[in-house]
N, C-alpha and C positions, 0 to 999 in steps of 0.2 A: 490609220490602220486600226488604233483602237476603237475609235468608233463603230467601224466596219464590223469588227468584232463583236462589238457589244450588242448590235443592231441582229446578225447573224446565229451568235449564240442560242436564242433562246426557240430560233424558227428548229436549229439542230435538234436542239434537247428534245424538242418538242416531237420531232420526225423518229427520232431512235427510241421516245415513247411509244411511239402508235405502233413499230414496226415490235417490239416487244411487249406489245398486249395484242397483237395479230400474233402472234409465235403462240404466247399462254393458248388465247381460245382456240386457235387449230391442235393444239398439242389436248389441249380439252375435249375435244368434239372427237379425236381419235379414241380416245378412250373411252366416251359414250359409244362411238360405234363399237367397238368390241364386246366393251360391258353390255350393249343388245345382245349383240350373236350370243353370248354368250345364257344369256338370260332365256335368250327364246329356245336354247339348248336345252336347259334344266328345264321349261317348262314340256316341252316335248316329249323330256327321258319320264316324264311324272310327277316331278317335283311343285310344292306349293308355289302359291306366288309367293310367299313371306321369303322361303329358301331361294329364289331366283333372284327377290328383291335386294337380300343378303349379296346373293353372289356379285349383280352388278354394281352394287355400292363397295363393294372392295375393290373392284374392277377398274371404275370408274373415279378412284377416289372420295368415295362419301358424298351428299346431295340431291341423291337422284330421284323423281319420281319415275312410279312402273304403272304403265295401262297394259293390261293383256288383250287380243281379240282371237276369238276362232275362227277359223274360215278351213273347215274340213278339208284337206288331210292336215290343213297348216294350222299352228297356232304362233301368232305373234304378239312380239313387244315392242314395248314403244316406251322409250328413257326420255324424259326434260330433267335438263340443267340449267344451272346459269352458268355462264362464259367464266366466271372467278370474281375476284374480291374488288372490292373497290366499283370504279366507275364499269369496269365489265362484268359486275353481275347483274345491269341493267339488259344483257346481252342473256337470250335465252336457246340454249340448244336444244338438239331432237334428230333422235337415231331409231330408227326403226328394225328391226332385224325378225327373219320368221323363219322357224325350222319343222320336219315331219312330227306331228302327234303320234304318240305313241311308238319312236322310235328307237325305246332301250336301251 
């Protein structure tokens, strides 16, 4: 029985790790997504890209780069992250979000 154990243990550890850095980076990539929307909002209402890049780095938890594009009447963003610390920051995320130009 101990062996069994011994043998078992480490495949578990192993499985409850991955299923708990699959949780982080989904719970990460939710918040790139919003910190877009949110980004592509302020750029829309008129706002700099410096103030939008502010907004979705609080949003988002800190990290993020920001590309803007225009595409008349829309203006969009586009957030990269990495997935978190350790071995899933080798893991890069990307949310896109677009709202009306000049919507006030």
């Amino acid at each position: 029985m101990t062996a069994e154990l011994a043998v078992a243990l480490p495949a578990v550890t192993l499985v409850l790790a991955l299923c708990l850095g699959a949780v982080v980076v989904v719970g990460r990539q939710v918040r790139l997504t919003d910190a877009a929307a949110d980004a592509a909002r302020a750029l829309g209402r008129g706002e700099s890209e410096a103030v939008a890049h502010a907004i979705a780095d609080r949003v988002a938890g800190g990290g993020t780069g920001l590309a803007t594009s225009e595409e008349p009447p829309l203006i969009c963003a586009t957030l990269t992250a990495s997935g978190g610390a350790g071995l899933l920051g080798a893991i890069q995320l990307r949310a896109e979000s677009c709202a009306v130009a000049g919507g006030g």
